[in-house]
N, C-alpha and C positions, 0 to 999 in steps of 0.2 A: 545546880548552880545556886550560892547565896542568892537570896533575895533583901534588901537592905531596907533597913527598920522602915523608911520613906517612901519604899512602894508598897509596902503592906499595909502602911496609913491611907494613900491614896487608894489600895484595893478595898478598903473597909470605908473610906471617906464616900466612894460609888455605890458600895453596898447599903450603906446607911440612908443615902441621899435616893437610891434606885425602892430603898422600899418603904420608906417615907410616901412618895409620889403612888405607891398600889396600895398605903392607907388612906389616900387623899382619895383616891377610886373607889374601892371597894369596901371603906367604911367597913362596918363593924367586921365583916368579913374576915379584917387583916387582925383583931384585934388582938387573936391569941396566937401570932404568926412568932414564932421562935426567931431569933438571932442564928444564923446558919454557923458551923464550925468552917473553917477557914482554914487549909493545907494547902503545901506546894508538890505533892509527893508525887506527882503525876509526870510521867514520860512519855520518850520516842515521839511521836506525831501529831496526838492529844491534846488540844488544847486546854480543856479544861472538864471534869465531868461532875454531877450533882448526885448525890444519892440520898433517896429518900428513907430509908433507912434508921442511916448513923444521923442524917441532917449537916449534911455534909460538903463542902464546897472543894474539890480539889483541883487545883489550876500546875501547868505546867510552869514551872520557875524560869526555864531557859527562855522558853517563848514568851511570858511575860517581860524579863528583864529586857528581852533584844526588841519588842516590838512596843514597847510604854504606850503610851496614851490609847490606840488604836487596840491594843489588848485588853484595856480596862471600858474603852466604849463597849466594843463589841464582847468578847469572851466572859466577860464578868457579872454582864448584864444578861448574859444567854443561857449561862449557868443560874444564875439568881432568878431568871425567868420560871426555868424549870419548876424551882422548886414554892414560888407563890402560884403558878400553874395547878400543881399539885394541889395544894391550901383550898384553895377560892373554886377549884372545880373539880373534887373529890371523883364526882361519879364517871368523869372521864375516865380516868385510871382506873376506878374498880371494878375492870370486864370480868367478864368468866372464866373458869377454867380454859386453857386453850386456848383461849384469845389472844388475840399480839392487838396491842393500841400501839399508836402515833406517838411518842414522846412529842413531837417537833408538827403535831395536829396542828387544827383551826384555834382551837384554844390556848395552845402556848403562842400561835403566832401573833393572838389578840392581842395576847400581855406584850408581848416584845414589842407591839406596836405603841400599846397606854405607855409604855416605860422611853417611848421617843429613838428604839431600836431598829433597824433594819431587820428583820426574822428570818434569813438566813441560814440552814445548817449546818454548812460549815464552812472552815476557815481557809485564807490564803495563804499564810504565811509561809517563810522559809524557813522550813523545817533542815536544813542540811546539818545544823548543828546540837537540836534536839534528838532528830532519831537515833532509833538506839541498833545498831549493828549487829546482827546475829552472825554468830559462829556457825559453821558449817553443820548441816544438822542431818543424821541418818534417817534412810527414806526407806520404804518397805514396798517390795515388788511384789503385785500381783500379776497373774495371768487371764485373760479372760476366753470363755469358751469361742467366741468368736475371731480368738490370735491377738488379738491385740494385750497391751499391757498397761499397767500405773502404778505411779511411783506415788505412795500417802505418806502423808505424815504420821507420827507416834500416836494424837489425837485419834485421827481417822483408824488407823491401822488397830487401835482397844475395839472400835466401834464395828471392824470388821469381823475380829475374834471373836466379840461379845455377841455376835449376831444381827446385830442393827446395822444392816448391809445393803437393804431397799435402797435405801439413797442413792449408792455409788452404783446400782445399776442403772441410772438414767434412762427411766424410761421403758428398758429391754427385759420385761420380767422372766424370760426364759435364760437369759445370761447367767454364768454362775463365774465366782470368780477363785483361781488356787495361788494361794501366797506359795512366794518363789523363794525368799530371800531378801536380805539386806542391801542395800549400795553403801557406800562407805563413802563418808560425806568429805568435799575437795574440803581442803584448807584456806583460810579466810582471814588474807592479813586486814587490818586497821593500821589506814594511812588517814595519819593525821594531817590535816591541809596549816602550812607554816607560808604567811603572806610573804610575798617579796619583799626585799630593802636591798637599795643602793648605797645607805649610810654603812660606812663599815662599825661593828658593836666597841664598845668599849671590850677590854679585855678580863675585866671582874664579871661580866655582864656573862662569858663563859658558862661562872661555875661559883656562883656568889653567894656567900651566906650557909655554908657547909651547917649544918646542924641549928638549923634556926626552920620556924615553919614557913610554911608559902606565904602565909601574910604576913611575916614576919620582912621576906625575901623580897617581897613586892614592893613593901616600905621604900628597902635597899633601891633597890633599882629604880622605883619610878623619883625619889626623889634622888638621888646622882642621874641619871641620867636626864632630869629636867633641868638642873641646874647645870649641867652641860648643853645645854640647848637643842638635845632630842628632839622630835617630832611626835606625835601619838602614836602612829601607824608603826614607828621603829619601837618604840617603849613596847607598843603590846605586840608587836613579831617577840623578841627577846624574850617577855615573859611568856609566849607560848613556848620558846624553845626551851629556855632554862628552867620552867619550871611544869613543861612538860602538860597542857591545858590546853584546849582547842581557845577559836578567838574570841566565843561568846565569854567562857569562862577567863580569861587573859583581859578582856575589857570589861568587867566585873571586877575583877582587882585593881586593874588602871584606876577604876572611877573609885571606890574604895579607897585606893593609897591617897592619891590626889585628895579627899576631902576630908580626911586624917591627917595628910601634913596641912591641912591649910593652902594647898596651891590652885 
């Protein structure tokens, strides 16, 4: 989903103002703290993740546009938490070989608290329109000495080949397990959800603007069909139908045309 120039000011506007307040804390601490990079590249369910690495902020577009203010409280400061987490308490993170640390420890829960955060690990939102739909996907049959069977994934099933199989015996180290074969995965339509209306559409509304782009199409439609005195809920059904976009992405465009013509 577009994300428009306006929430990417207000996601930098929190950013700015969220790590301001952990130099006001942590003094000199913050002093050589990077400026994070800032992406939307993130899907399906995710709301947002940090990576220490690149320095890197990656937020879900859908879920920010559909959930505004309550996305920028919560997910932007929880992301941002992470990574002055990181900064300001180095030897948290630098365990051992082997080791697994807390991303979501006592210490990032400190900061999300200094930054006037709820610490939290994850999110509420409705995801219906973020996640991302998988296709029917081939499973791999094993046998196990004790009659029973399991169906793995592509993952699991390299990891069975390769040898690293301890796992999937849960437990039973005398079990051994003999691949059988493939299932052949069901078919997997995507139904797209197209809200009700009682208003009947206009008839250009159809099939309108042949060879023009969707934002080009959206223009069309949301300004005729406001100046025929449509409702919002009929404009953005139409533009999911005719232009083929679920309703986060349909009211993305709504809000887009409308402040492009001036309405």
């Amino acid at each position: 989903m577009f994300v428009t120039p306006e929430m990417k000011q207000r996601v930098n506007d929190q950013l700015a103002t969220s790590t301001k307040l952990a130099k006001d804390i942590y003094g000199f601490a913050m002093d050589d703290f990077k400026t994070p990079i800032v992406v939307y590249k993130k899907r399906g369910r995710t709301a947002g993740t940090a990576n220490y690495g690149t320095w890197e902020l990656d937020f879900n577009s859908v879920l920010l546009m559909e959930n505004d203010q309550n996305f920028i409280d919560r997910t932007v400061v929880h992301e941002l938490a992470h990574l002055i987490d990181h900064h300001v308490n180095p030897e948290v993170h630098n365990v051992g070989y082997g080791q697994k640390r807390s991303a979501h420890g006592p210490s990032w829960k400190r900061v999300m608290r200094l930054l006037g955060a709820e610490p939290t690990r994850c999110h509420s939102y409705d995801t219906t329109n973020s996640a991302v739909k998988k296709r029917g996907q081939q499973k791999f049959v094993y046998r196990c000495s004790c009659g029973g069977t399991m169906e793995l994934g592509p993952t699991r099933h390299r990891k069975m080949q390769s040898g690293v199989s301890s796992y999937w015996k849960h437990g039973h180290s005398s079990h051994t397990y003999t691949y059988e074969g493939t299932t052949r995965p069901s078919p997997v339509q995507t139904v797209r959800f197209v809200a009700p209306t009682t208003t009947p559409l206009p008839a250009y509304a159809q099939d309108a603007g042949n060879g023009l782009t969707k934002a080009e199409r959206s223009l069309m439609i949301v300004g005729t069909m406001t100046a025929e005195g449509y409702g919002r809920q009929d404009i953005i059904h139409n533009l999911m139908s005719t232009l083929d976009m679920s309703k986060a992405g349909a009211s993305t465009y709504h809000y887009n045309a409308k402040k492009k013509l001036g309405l």
